[in-house]
C-alpha positions as CSV (number, residue, x, y, z in Angstrom):
1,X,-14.3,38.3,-22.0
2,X,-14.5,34.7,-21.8
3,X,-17.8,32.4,-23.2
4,X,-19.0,32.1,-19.7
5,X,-19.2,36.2,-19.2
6,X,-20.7,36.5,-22.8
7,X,-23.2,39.5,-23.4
8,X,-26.9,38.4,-22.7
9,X,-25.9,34.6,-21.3
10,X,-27.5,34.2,-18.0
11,X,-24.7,34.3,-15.0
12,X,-23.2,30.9,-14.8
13,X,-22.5,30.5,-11.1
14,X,-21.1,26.9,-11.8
15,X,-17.3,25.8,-10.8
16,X,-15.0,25.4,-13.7
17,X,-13.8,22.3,-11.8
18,X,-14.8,20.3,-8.4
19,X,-11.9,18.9,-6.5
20,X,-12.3,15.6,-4.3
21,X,-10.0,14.1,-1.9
22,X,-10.3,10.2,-2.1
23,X,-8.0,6.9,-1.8
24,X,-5.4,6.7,-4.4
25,X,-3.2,4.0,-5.1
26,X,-0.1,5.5,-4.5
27,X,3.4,3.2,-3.3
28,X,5.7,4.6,-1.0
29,X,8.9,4.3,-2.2
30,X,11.2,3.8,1.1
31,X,15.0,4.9,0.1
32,X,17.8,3.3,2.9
33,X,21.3,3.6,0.9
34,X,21.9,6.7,-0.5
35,X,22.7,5.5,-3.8
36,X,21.3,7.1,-6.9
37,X,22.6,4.1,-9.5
38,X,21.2,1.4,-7.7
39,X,17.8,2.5,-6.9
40,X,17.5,3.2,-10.8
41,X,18.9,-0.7,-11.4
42,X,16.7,-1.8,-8.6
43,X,13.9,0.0,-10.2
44,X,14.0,-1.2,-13.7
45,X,14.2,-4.4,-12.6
46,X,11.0,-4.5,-11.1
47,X,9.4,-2.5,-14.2
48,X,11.0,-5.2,-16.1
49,X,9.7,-7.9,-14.3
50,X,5.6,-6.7,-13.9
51,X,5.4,-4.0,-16.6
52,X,1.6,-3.9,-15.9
53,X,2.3,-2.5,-11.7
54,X,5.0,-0.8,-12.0
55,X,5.6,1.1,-15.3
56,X,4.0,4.6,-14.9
57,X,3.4,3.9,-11.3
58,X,3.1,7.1,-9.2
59,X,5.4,6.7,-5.9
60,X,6.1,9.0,-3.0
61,X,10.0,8.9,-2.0
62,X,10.3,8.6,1.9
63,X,13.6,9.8,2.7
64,X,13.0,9.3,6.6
65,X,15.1,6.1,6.7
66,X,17.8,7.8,6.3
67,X,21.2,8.7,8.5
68,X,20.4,12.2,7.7
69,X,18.9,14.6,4.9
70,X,20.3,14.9,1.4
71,X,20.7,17.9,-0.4
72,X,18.3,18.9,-2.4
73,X,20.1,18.6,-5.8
74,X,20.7,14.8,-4.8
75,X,16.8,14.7,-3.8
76,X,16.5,16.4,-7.5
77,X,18.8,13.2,-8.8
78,X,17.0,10.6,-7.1
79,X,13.6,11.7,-8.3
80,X,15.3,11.5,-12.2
81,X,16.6,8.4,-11.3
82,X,12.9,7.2,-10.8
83,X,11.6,8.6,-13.9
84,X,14.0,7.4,-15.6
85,X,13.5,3.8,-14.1
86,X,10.1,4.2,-15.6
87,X,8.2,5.3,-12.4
88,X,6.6,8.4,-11.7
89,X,7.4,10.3,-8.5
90,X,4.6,12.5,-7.6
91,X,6.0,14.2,-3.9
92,X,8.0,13.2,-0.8
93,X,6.5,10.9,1.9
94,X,5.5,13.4,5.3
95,X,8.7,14.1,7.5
96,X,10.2,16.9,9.2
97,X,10.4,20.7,8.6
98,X,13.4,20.0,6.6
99,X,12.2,17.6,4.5
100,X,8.8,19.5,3.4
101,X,11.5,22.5,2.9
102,X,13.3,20.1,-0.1
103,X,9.8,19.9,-1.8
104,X,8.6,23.1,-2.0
105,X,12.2,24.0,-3.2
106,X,11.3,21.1,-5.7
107,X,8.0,22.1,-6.4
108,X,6.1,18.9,-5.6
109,X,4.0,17.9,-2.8
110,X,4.5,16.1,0.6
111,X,2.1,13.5,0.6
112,X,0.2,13.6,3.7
113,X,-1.3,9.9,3.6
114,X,2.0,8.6,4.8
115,X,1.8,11.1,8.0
116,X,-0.1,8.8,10.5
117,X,2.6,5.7,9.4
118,X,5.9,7.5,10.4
119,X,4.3,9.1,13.6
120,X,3.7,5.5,14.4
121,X,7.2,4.9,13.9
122,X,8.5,7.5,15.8
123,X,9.2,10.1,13.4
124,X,8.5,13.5,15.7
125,X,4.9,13.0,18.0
126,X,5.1,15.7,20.0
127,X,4.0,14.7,23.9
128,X,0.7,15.0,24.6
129,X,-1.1,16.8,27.6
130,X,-0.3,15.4,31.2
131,X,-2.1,12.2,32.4
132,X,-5.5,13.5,34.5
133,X,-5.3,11.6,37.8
134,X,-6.9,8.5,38.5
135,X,-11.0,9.4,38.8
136,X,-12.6,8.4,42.4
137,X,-14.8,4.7,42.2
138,X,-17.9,5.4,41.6
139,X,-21.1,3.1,42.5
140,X,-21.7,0.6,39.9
141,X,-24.3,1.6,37.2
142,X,-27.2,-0.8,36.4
143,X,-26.8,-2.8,33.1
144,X,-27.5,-1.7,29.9
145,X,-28.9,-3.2,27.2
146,X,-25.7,-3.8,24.6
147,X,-25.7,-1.3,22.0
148,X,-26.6,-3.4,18.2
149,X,-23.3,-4.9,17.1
150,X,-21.2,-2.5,14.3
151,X,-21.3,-3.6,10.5
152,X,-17.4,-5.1,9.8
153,X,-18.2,-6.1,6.5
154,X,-18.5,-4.8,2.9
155,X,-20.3,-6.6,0.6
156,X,-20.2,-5.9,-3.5
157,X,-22.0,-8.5,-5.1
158,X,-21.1,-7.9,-8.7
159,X,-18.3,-8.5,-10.6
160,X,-15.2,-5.6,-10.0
161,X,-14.0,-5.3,-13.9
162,X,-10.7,-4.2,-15.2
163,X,-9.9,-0.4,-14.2
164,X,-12.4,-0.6,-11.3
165,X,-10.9,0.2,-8.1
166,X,-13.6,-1.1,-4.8
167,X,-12.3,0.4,-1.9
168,X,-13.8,-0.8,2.0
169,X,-12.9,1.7,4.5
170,X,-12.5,0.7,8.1
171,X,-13.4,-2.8,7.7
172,X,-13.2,-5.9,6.0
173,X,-14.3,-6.2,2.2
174,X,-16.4,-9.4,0.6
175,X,-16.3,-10.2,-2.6
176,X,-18.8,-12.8,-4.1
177,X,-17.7,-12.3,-7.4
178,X,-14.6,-12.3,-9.7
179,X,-12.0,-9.6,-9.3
180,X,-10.9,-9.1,-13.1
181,X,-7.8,-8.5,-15.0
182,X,-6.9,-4.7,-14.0
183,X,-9.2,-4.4,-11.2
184,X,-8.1,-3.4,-8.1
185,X,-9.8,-4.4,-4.4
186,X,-8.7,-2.7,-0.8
187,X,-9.6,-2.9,2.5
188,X,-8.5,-1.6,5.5
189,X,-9.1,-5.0,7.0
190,X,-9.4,-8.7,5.6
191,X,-10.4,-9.2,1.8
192,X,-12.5,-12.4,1.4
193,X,-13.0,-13.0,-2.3
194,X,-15.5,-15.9,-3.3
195,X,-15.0,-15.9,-6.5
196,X,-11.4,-15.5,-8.8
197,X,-9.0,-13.2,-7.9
198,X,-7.5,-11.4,-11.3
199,X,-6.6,-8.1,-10.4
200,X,-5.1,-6.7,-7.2
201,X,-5.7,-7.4,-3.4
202,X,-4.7,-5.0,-0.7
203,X,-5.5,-5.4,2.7
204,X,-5.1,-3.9,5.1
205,X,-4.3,-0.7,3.8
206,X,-4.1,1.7,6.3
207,X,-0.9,-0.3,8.6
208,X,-3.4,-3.5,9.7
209,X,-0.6,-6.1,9.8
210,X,-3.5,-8.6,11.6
211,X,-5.8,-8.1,8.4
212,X,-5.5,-11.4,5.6
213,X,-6.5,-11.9,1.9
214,X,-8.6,-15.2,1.3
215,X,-9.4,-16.2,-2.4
216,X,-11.3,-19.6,-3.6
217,X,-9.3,-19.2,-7.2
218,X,-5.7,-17.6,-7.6
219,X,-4.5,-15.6,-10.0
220,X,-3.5,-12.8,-8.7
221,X,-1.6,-9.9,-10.6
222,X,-0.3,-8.8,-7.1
223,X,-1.1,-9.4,-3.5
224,X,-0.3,-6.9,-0.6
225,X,-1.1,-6.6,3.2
226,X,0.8,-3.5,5.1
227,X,2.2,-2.3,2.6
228,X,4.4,-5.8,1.4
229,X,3.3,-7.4,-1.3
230,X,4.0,-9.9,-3.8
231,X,3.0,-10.0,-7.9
232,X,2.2,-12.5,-10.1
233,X,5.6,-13.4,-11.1
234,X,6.4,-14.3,-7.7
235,X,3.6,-16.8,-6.8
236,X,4.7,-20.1,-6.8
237,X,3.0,-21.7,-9.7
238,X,0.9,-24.9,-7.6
239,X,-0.9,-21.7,-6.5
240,X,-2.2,-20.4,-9.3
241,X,-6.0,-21.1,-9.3
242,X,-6.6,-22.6,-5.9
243,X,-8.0,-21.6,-3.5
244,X,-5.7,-19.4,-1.4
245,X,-4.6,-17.6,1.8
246,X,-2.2,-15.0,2.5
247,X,-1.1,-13.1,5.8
248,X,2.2,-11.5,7.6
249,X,5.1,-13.1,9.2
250,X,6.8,-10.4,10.2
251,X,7.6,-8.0,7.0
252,X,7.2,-12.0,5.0
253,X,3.9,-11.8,3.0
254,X,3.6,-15.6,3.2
255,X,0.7,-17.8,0.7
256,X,-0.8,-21.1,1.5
257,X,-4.1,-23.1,-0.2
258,X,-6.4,-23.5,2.0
């Protein structure tokens, strides 16, 4: 009998554990050679070169890019090749029936956050229902009054300190003061920082290409819009604490003062 069922306690109706679903700062790891050796250089490299993102990072393998499906004992490699790199693989990227089959053979999970990216890119959408047929004109309708315009801002008015993650969902995020060492800002649109910028920036964060980073004092660990970023070792240095703008040119995450 366990303490909770002891004799004479009162019935403890209480969960052992609560389980929440919210944004986790996970990288998808994209594979596109089939080559188990150099994604384990490739990866110690960049643990080599920013310790401090990378080591102990979790990362989802996406194996969509692909000519076809590997094994699963070379799916079994590639995932010690990551460890061993000093990463942490934590599941395969969402993909086809095949590719979920490889990870419950492996016994990790697919990660369902990356599902809505590769439908985008034209992984398997299924097509929808028929078009209805155009709808007869109909007399125009008087005006309406213009419904209040929707909030596209968050602001957070303190400072975000290291290990503090500030997510804004859906819109932009504004930050009026610094972004410490460790810290960690995202928005799924445009981040406007008016203080310094420490930690991490990532915008747009659900696939918002459009959506920018703006900082009045630079010096960023790491920097990433869509999914491409750029870390601190890779800023030029006339950067570093100006005030700075950054946006996508293509799959280029390009910097500029403003």
């Amino acid at each position: 009998m366990s303490a909770r069922q002891a004799a004479g306690a009162p019935l403890d109706l209480e969960p052992v554990a609560e389980i929440k679903f919210g944004q986790v700062g996970i990288a998808n790891l994209k594979l596109r050679v089939l080559d188990a050796a150099a994604l384990e250089a490739e990866l110690r490299a960049k643990v080599s070169g920013a310790e401090k993102l990378f080591r102990h990072a979790p990362v989802v393998l996406d194996l969509s890019h692909l000519p076809q499906l590997p094994a699963v004992a070379v799916v079994r490699e590639l995932l010690d090749c990551i460890r061993s790199a000093g990463m942490l693989p934590v599941g395969l990227s969402y993909g086809t029936s095949e590719n979920e089959a490889i990870a419950r053979e492996l016994g990790i999970p697919v990660i369902a956050k990356f599902r809505a990216a590769y439908e985008r890119a034209g992984g398997h959408d299924e097509a929808g229902p028929p078009a209805a047929p155009p709808a007869a004109p109909q007399p125009p309708r008087p005006a309406t009054p213009a419904a209040p315009r929707e909030v596209i801002g968050q602001i957070h008015d303190k400072p975000v300190r290291s290990g503090q993650q500030l997510y804004a969902r859906g819109r932009d995020l504004i930050v009026t003061a610094l972004v410490g060492n460790g810290a960690e800002v995202i928005a799924d649109g445009s981040i406007h920082i008016y203080g310094a910028l420490r930690g991490r920036a990532l915008a747009g964060a659900q696939g918002d290409t459009s959506a920018r980073i703006f900082c009045r004092e630079f010096h960023a660990e790491l920097v990433s819009i869509a999914g491409q970023y750029r870390v601190f070792e890779d800023i030029p240095a006339e950067l570093r604490g100006q005030p700075v703008q950054a946006w996508l040119d293509g799959d280029k995450l390009l910097l500029k003062k403003l």
